[in-house]
C-alpha positions as protocol buffer text, in pm:
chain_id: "A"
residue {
  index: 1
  type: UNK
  ca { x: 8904 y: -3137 z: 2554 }
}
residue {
  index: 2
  type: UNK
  ca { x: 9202 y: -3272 z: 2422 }
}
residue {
  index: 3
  type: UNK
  ca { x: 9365 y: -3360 z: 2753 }
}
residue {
  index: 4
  type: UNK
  ca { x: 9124 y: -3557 z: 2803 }
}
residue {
  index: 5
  type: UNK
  ca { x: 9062 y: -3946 z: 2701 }
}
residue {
  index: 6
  type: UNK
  ca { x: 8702 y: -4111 z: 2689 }
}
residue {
  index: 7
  type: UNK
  ca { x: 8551 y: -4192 z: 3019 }
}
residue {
  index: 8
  type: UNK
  ca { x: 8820 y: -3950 z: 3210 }
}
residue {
  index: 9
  type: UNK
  ca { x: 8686 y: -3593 z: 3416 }
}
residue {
  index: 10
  type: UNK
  ca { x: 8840 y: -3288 z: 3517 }
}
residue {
  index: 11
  type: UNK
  ca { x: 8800 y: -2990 z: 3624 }
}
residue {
  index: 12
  type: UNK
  ca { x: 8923 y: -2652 z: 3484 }
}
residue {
  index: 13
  type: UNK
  ca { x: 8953 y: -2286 z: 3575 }
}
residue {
  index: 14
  type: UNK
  ca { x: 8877 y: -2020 z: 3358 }
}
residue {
  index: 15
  type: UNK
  ca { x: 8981 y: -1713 z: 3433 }
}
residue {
  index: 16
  type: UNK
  ca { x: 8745 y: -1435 z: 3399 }
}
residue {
  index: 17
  type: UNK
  ca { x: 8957 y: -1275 z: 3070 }
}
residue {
  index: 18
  type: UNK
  ca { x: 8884 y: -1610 z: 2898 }
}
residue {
  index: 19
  type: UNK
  ca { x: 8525 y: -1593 z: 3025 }
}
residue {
  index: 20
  type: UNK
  ca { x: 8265 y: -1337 z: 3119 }
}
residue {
  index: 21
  type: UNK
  ca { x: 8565 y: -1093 z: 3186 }
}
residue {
  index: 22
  type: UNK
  ca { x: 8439 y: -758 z: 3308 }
}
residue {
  index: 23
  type: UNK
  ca { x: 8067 y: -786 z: 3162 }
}
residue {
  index: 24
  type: UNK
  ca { x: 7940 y: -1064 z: 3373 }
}
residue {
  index: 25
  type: UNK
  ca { x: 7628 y: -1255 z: 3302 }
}
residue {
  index: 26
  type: UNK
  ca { x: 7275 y: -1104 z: 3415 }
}
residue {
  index: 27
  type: UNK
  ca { x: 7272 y: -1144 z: 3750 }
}
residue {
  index: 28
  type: UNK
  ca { x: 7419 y: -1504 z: 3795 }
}
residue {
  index: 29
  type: UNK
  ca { x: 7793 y: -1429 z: 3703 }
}
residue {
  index: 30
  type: UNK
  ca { x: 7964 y: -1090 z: 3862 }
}
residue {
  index: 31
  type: UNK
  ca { x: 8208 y: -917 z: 3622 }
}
residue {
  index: 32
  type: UNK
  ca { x: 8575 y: -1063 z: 3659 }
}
residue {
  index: 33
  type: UNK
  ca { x: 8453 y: -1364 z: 3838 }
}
residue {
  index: 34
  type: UNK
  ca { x: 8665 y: -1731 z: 3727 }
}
residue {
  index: 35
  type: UNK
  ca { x: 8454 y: -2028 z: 3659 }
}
residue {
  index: 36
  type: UNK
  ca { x: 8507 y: -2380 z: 3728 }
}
residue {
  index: 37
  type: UNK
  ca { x: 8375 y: -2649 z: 3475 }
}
residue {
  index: 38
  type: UNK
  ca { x: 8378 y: -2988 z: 3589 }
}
residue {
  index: 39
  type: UNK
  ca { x: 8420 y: -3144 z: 3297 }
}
residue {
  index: 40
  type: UNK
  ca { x: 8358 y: -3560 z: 3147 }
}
residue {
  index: 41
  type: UNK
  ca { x: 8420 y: -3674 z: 2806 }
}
residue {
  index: 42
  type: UNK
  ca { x: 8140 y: -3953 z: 2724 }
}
residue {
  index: 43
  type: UNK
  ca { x: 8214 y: -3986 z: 2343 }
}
residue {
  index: 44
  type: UNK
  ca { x: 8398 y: -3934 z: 2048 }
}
residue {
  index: 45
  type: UNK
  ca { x: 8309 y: -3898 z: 1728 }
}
residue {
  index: 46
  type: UNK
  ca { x: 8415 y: -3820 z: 1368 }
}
residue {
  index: 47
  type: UNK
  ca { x: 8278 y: -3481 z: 1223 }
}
residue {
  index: 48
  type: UNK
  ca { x: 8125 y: -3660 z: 973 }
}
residue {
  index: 49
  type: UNK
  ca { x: 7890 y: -3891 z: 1217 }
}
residue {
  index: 50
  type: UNK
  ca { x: 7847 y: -3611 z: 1418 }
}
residue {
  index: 51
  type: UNK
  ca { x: 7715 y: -3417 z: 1069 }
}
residue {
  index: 52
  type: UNK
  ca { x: 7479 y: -3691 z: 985 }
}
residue {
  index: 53
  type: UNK
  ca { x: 7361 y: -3712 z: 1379 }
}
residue {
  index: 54
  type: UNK
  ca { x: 7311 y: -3333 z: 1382 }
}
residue {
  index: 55
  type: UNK
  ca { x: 7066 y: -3360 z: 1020 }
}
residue {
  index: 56
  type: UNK
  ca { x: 6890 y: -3662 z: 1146 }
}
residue {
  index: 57
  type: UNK
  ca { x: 6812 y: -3418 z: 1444 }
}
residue {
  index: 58
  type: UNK
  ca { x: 6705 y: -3160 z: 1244 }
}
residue {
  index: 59
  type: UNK
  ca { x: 6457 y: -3363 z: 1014 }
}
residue {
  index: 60
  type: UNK
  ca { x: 6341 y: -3480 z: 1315 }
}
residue {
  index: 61
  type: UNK
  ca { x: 6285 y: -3146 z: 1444 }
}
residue {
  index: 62
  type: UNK
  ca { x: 6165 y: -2994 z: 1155 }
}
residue {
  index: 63
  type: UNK
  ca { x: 5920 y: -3275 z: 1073 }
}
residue {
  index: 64
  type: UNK
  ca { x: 5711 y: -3213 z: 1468 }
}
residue {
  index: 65
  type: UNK
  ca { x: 5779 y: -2849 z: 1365 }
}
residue {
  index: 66
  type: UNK
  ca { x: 5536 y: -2863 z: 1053 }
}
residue {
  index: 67
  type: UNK
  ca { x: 5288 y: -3057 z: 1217 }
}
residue {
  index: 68
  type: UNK
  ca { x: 5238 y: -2833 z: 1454 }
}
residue {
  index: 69
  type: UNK
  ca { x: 5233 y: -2566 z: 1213 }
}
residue {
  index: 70
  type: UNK
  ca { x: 4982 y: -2746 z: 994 }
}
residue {
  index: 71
  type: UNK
  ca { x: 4770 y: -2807 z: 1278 }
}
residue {
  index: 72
  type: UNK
  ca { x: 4798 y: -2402 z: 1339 }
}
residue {
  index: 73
  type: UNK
  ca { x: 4667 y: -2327 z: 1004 }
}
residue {
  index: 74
  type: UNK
  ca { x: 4427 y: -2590 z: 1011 }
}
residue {
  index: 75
  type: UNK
  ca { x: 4234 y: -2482 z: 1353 }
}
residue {
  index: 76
  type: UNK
  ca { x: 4282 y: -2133 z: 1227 }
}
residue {
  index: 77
  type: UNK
  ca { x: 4167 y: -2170 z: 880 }
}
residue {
  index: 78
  type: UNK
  ca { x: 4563 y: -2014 z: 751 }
}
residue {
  index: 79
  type: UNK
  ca { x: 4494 y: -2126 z: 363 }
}
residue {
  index: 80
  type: UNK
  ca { x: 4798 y: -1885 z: 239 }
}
residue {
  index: 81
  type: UNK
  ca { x: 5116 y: -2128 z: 84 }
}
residue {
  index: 82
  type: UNK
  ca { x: 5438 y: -2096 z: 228 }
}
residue {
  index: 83
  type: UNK
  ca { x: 5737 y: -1888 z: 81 }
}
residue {
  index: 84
  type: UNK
  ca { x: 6027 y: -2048 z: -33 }
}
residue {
  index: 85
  type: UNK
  ca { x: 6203 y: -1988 z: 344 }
}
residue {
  index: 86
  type: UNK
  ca { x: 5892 y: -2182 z: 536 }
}
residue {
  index: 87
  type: UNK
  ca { x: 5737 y: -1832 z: 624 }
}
residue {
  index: 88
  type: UNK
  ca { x: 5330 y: -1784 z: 599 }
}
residue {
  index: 89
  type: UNK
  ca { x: 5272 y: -1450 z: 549 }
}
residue {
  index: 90
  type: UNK
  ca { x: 4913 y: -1374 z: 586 }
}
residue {
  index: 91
  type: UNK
  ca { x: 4874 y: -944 z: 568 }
}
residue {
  index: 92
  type: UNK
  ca { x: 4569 y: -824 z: 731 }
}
residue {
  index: 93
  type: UNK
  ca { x: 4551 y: -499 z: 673 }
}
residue {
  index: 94
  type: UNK
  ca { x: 4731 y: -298 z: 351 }
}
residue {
  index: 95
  type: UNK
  ca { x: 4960 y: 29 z: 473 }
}
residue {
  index: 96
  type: UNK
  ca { x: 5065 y: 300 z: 225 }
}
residue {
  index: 97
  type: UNK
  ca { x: 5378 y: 423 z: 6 }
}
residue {
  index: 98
  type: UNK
  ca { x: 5654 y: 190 z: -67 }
}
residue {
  index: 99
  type: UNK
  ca { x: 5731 y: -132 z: 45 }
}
residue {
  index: 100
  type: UNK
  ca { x: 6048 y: -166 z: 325 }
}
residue {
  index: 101
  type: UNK
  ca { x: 6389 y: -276 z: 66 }
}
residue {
  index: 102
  type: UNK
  ca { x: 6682 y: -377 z: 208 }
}
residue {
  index: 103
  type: UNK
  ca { x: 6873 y: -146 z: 395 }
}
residue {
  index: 104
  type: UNK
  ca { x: 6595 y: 70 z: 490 }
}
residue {
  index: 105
  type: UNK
  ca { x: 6553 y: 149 z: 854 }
}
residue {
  index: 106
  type: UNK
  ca { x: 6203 y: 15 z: 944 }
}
residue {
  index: 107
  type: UNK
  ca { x: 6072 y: 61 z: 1289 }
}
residue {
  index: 108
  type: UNK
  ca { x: 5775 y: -226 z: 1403 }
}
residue {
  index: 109
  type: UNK
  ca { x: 5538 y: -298 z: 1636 }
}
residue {
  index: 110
  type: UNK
  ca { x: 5537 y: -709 z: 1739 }
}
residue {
  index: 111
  type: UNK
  ca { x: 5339 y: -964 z: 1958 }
}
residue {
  index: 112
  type: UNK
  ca { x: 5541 y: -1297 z: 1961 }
}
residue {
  index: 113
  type: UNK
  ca { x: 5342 y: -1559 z: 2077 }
}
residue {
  index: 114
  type: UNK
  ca { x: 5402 y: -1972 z: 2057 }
}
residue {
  index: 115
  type: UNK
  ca { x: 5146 y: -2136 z: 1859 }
}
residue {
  index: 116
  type: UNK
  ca { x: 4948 y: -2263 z: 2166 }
}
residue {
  index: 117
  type: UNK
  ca { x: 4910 y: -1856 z: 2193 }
}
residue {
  index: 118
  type: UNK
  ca { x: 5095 y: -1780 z: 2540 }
}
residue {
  index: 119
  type: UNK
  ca { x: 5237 y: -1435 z: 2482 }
}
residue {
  index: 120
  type: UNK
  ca { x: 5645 y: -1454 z: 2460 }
}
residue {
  index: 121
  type: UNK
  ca { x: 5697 y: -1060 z: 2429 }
}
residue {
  index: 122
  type: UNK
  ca { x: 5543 y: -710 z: 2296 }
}
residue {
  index: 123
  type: UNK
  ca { x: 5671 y: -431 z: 2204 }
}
residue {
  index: 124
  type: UNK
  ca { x: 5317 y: -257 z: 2237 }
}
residue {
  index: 125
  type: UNK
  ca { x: 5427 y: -325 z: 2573 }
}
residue {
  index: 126
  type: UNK
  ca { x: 5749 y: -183 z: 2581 }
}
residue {
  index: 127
  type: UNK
  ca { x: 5574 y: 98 z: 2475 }
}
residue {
  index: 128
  type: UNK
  ca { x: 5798 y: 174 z: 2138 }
}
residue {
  index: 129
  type: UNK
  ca { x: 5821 y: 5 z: 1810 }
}
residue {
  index: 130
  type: UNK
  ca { x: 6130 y: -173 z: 1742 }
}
residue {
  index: 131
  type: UNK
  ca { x: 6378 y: 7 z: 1463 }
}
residue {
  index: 132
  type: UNK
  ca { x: 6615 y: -214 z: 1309 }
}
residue {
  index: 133
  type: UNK
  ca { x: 6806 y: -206 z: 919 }
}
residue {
  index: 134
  type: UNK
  ca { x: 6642 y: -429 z: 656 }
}
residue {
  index: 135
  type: UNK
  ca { x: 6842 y: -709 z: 545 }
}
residue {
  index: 136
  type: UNK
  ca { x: 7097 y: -707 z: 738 }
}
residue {
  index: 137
  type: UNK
  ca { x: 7014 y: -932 z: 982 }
}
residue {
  index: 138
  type: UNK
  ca { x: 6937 y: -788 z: 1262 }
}
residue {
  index: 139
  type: UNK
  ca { x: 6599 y: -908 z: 1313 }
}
residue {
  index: 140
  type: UNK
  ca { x: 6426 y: -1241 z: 1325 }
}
residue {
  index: 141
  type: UNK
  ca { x: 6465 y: -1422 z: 1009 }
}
residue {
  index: 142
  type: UNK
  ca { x: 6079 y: -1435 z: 966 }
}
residue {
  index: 143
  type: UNK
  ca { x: 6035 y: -1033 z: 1058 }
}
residue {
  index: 144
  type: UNK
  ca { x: 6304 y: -950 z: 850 }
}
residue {
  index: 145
  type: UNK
  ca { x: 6143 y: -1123 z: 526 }
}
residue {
  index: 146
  type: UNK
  ca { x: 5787 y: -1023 z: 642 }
}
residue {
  index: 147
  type: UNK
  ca { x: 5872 y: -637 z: 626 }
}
residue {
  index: 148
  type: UNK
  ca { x: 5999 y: -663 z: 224 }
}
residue {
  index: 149
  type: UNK
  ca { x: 5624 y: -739 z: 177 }
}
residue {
  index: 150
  type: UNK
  ca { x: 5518 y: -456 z: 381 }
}
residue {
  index: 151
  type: UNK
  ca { x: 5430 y: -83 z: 373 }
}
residue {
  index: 152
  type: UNK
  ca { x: 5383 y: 196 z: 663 }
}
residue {
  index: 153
  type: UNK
  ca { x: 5062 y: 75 z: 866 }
}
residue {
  index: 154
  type: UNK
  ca { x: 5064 y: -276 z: 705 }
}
residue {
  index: 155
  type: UNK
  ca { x: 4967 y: -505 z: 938 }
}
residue {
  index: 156
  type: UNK
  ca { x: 5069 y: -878 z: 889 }
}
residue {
  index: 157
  type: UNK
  ca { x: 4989 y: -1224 z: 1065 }
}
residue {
  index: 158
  type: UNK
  ca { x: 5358 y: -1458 z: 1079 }
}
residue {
  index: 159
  type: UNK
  ca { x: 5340 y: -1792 z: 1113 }
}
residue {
  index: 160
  type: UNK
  ca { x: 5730 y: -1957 z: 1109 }
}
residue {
  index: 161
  type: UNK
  ca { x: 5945 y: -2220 z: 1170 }
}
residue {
  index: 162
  type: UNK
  ca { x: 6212 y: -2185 z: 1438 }
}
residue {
  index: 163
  type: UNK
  ca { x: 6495 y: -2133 z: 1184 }
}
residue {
  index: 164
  type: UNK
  ca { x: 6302 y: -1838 z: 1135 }
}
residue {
  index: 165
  type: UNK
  ca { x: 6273 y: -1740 z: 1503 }
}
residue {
  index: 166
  type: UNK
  ca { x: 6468 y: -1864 z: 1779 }
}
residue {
  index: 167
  type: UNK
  ca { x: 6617 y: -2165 z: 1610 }
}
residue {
  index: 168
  type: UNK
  ca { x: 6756 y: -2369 z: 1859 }
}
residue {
  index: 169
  type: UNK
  ca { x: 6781 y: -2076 z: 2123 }
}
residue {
  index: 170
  type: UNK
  ca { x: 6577 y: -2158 z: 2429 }
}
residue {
  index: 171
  type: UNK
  ca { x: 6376 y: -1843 z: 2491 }
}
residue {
  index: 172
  type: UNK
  ca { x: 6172 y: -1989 z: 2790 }
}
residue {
  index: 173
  type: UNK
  ca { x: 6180 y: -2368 z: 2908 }
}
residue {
  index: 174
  type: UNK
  ca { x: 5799 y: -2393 z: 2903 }
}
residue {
  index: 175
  type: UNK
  ca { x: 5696 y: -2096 z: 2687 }
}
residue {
  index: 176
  type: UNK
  ca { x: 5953 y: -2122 z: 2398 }
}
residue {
  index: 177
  type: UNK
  ca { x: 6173 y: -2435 z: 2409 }
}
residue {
  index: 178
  type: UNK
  ca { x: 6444 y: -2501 z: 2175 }
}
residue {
  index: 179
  type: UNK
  ca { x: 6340 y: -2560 z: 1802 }
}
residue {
  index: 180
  type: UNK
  ca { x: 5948 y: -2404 z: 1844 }
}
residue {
  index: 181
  type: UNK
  ca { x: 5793 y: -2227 z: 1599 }
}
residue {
  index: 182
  type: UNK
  ca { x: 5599 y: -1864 z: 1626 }
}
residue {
  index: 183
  type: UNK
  ca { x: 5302 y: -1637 z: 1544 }
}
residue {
  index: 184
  type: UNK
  ca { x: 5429 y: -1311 z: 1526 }
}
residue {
  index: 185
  type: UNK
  ca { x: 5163 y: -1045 z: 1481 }
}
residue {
  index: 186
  type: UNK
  ca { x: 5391 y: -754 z: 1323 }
}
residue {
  index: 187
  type: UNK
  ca { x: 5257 y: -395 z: 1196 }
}
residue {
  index: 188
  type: UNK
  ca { x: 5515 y: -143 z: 1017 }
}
residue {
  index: 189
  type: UNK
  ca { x: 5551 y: 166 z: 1208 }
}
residue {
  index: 190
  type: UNK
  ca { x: 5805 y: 370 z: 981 }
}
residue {
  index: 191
  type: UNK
  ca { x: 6074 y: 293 z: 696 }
}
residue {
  index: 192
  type: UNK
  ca { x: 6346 y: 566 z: 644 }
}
């Protein structure tokens, strides 16, 4: 970008070491394969405008978020308060033994949905639960909250806001666009 002046293209080559280098992408980029970029600079701006562009985005965002979210609770009659994160943890069924603490290993079971209920993905269907480390991030935001509350064969309802999911991650155009929050049905299989 910075041989380039507003208004002005070009095109560049990327070699595949600076790119996708011998992993690819899917199906749509072959391993060791150089892309070209064609390439226009519209604008310039300051970091600080584009800071204040980027959180008038967000508020934006998050403000259509929480409606829909309140009109999820509403039609489902979801009374529970929010955490402090924007997570509404609603447990439907208590498990046994300890809660899940950080750093355990707690394996889940999980039906992501959007909150017009069109199934995203299922690990029922993948036909095991999901193991992943408590805590450490390696899981949803909202799961990895959600299983702190939970014991073995607790079974929770997750309601969230996309900085708890996906965030701005576009899981599926019509499914799961960018910024959309989820209903996550979770249940706790196992914590070592």
């Amino acid at each position: 970008l910075g041989m380039l002046s507003k208004g002005e293209s070009m095109r560049f080559v990327i070699p595949s070491s600076l790119a996708f280098d011998s992993i690819g992408y899917q199906a749509m980029i072959l391993p060791y394969t150089p892309l070209f970029v064609d390439l226009k600079l519209n604008d310039v701006m300051d970091a600080q405008t584009f800071e204040k562009k980027q959180q008038e985005k967000k508020a934006k965002r998050m403000a259509k978020e929480q409606g829909m979210i309140s009109e999820y609770l509403s039609k489902n009659d979801i009374t529970v308060a929010p955490t402090e994160s924007g997570l509404y943890f609603v447990l439907q069924q208590q498990g046994q033994g300890e809660n899940a603490q950080s750093g355990d290993t707690v394996s889940i079971h999980y039906v992501i949905s959007n909150l017009k209920g069109n199934q995203i993905e299922s690990s029922y269907e993948l036909g095991l639960p999901m193991p992943f480390v408590a805590g450490q991030e390696q899981m949803l935001g909202g799961i990895d909250e959600a299983v702190m509350k939970m014991n073995v064969g607790s079974k929770a309802l997750l309601v969230m806001p996309s900085d708890l999911g996906f965030g701005e991650f576009e899981f599926n155009h019509e499914l799961l666009p960018s910024g959309s929050p989820l209903r996550i049905d979770l249940e706790v299989v196992e914590i070592r």
